[in-house]
PyMOL commands that place a pseudoatom at each C-alpha (Angstrom):
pseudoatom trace, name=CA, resn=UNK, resi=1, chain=A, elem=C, hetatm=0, pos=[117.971, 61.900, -22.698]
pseudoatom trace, name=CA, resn=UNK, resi=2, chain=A, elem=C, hetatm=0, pos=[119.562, 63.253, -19.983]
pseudoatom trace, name=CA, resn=UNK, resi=3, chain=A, elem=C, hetatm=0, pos=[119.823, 66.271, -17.968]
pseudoatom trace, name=CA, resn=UNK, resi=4, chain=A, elem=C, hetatm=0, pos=[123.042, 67.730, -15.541]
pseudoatom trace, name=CA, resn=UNK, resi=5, chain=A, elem=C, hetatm=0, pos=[123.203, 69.065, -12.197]
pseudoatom trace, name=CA, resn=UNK, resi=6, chain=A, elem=C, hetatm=0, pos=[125.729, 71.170, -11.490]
pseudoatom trace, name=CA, resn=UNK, resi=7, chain=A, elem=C, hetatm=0, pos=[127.934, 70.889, -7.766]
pseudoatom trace, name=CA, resn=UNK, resi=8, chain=A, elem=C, hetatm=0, pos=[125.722, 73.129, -5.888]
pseudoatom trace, name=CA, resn=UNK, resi=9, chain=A, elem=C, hetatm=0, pos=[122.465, 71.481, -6.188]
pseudoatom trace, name=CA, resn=UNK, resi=10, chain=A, elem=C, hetatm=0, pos=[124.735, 68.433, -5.637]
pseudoatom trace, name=CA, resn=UNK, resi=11, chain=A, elem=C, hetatm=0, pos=[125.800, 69.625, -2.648]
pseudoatom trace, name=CA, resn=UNK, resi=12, chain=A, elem=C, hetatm=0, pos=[122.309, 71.373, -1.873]
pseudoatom trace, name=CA, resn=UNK, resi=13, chain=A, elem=C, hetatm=0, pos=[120.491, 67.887, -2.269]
pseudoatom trace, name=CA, resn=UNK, resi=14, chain=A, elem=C, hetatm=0, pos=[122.836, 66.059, -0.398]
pseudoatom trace, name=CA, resn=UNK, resi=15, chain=A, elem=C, hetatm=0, pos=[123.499, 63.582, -3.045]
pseudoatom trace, name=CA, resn=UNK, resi=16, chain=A, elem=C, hetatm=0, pos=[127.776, 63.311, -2.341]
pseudoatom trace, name=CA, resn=UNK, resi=17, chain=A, elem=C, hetatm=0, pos=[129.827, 63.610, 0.726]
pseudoatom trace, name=CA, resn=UNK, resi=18, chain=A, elem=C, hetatm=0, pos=[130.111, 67.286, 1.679]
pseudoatom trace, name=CA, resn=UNK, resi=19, chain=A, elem=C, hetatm=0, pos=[133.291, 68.958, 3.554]
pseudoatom trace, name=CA, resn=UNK, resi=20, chain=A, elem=C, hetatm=0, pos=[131.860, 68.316, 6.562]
pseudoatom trace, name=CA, resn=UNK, resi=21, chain=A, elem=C, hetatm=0, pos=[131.508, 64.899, 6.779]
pseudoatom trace, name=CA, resn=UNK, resi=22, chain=A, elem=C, hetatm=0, pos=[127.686, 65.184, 7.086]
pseudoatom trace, name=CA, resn=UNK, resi=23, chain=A, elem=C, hetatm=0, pos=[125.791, 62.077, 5.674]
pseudoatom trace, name=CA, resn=UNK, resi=24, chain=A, elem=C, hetatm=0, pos=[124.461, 62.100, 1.981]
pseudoatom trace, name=CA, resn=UNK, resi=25, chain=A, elem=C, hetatm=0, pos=[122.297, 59.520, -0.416]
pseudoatom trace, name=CA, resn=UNK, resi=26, chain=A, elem=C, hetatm=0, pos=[125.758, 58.370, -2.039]
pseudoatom trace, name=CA, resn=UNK, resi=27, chain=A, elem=C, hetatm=0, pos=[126.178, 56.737, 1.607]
pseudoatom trace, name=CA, resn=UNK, resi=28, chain=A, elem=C, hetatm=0, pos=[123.452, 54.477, 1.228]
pseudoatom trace, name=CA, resn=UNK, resi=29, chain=A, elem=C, hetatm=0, pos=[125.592, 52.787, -1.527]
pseudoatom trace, name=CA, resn=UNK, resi=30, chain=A, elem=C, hetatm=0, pos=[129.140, 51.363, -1.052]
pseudoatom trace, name=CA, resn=UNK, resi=31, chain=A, elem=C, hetatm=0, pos=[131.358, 51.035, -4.224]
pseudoatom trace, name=CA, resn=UNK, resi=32, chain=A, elem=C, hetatm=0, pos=[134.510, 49.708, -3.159]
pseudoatom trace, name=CA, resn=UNK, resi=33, chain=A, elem=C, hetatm=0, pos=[136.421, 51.624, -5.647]
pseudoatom trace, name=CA, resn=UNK, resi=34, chain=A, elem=C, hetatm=0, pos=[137.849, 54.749, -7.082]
pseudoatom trace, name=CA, resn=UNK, resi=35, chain=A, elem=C, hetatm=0, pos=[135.902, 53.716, -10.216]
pseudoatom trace, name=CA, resn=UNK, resi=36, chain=A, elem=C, hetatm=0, pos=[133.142, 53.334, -8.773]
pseudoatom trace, name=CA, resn=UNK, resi=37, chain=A, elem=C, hetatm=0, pos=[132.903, 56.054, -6.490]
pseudoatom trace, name=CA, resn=UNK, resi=38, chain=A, elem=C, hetatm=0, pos=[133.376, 58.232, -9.358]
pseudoatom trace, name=CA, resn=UNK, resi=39, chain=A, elem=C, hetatm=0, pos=[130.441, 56.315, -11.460]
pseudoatom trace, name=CA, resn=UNK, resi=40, chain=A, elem=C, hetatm=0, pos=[128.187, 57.530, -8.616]
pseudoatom trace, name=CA, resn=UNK, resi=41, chain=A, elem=C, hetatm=0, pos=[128.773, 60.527, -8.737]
pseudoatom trace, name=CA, resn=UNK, resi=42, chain=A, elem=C, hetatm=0, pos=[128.597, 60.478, -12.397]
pseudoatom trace, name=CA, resn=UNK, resi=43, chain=A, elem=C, hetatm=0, pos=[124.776, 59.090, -11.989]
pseudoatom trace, name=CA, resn=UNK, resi=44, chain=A, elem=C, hetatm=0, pos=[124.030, 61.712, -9.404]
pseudoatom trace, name=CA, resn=UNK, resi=45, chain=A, elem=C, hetatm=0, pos=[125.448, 64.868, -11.811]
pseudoatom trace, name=CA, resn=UNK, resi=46, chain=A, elem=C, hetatm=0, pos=[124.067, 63.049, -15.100]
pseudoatom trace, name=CA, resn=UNK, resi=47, chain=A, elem=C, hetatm=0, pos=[120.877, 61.328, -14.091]
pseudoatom trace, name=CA, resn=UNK, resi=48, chain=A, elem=C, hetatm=0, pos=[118.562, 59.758, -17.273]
pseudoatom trace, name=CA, resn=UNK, resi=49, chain=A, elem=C, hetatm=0, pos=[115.327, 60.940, -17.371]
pseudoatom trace, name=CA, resn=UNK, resi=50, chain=A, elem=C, hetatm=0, pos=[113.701, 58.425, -19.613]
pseudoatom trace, name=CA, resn=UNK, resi=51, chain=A, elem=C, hetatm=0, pos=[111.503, 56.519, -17.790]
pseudoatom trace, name=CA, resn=UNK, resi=52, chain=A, elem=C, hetatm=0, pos=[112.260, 53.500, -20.002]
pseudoatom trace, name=CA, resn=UNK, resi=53, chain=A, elem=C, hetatm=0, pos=[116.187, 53.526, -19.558]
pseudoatom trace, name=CA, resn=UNK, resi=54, chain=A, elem=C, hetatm=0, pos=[115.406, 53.987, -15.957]
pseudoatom trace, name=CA, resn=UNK, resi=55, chain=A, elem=C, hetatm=0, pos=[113.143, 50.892, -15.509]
pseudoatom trace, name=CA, resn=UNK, resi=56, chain=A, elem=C, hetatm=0, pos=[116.015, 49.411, -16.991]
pseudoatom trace, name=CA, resn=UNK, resi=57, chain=A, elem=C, hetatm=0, pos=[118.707, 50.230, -14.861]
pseudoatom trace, name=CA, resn=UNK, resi=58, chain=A, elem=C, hetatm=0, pos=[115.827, 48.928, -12.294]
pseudoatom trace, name=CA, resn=UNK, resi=59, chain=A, elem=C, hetatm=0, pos=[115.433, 45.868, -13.677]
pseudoatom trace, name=CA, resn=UNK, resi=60, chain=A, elem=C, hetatm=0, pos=[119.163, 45.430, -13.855]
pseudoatom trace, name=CA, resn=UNK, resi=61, chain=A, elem=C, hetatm=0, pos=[119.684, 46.212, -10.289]
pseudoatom trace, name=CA, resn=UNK, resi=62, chain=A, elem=C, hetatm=0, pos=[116.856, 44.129, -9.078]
pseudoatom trace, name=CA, resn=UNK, resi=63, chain=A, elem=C, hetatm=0, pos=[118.492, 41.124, -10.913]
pseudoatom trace, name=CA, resn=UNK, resi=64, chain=A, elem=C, hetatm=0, pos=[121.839, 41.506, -9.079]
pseudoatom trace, name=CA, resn=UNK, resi=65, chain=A, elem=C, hetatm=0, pos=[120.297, 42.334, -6.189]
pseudoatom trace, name=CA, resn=UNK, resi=66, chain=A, elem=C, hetatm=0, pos=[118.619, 38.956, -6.414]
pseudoatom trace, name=CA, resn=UNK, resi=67, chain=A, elem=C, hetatm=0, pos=[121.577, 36.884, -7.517]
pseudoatom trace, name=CA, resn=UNK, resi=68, chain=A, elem=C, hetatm=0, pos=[123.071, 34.493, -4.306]
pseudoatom trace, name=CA, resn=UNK, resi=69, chain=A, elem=C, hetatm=0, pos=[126.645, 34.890, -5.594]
pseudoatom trace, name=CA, resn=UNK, resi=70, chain=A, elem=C, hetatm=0, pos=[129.060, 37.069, -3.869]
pseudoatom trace, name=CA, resn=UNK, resi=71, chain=A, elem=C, hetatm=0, pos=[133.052, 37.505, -5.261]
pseudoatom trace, name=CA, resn=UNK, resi=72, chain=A, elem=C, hetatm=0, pos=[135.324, 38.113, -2.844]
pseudoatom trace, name=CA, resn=UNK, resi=73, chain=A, elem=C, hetatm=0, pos=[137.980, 40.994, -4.504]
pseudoatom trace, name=CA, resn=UNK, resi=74, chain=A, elem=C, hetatm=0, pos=[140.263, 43.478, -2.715]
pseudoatom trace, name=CA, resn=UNK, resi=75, chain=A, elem=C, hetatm=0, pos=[139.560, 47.401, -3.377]
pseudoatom trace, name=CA, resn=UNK, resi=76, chain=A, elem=C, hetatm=0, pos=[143.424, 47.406, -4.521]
pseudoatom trace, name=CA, resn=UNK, resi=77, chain=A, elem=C, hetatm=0, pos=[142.946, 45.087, -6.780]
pseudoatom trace, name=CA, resn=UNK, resi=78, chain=A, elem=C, hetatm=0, pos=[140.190, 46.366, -8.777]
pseudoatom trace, name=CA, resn=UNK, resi=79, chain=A, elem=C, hetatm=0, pos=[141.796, 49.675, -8.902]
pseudoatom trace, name=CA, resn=UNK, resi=80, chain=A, elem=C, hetatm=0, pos=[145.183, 48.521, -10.515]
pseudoatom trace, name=CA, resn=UNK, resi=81, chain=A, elem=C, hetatm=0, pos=[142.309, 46.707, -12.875]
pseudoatom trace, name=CA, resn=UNK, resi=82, chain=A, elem=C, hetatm=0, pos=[140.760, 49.413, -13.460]
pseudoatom trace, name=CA, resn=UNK, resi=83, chain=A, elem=C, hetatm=0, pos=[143.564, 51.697, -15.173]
pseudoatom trace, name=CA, resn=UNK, resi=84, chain=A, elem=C, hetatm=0, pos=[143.489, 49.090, -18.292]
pseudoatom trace, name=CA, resn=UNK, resi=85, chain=A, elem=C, hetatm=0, pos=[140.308, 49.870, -19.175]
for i in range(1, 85): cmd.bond("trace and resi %d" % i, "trace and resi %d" % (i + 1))
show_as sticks, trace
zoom trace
């Protein structure tokens, strides 16, 4: 189940970058690509509100969060990568 915000509240909640440069909760994250950028902002105008799927996503996080290993890739890279798939 999920439920849509539209770009006002968006906008009125800070969630996203505004036109005025003024900080926002999507700054506390850093996705180093288009992709991802736009995934954010997908989560932010789509969020779940299952509390089981969001535990999940929790859990998920946490786990990554947790894991030593870091991969070294260039932005540019994963956005050529990303237009076959």
């Amino acid at each position: 189940m999920t439920f849509e915000i539209d770009d006002q509240t968006l906008k009125d909640l800070e969630l996203c970058d505004d036109m005025y440069g003024n900080a926002s909760v999507a700054d506390l994250f850093t996705p180093g690509t288009t992709g991802g950028k736009d995934e954010l902002r997908e989560i932010f105008k789509q969020p779940y509100a299952d509390a089981d799927i969001i535990n999940n996503r929790l859990a998920y996080i946490a786990l990554l969060a947790s894991c030593p290993a870091t991969i070294k890739l260039k932005a540019d890279d994963l956005n050529y990568a990303e237009l076959y798939l």
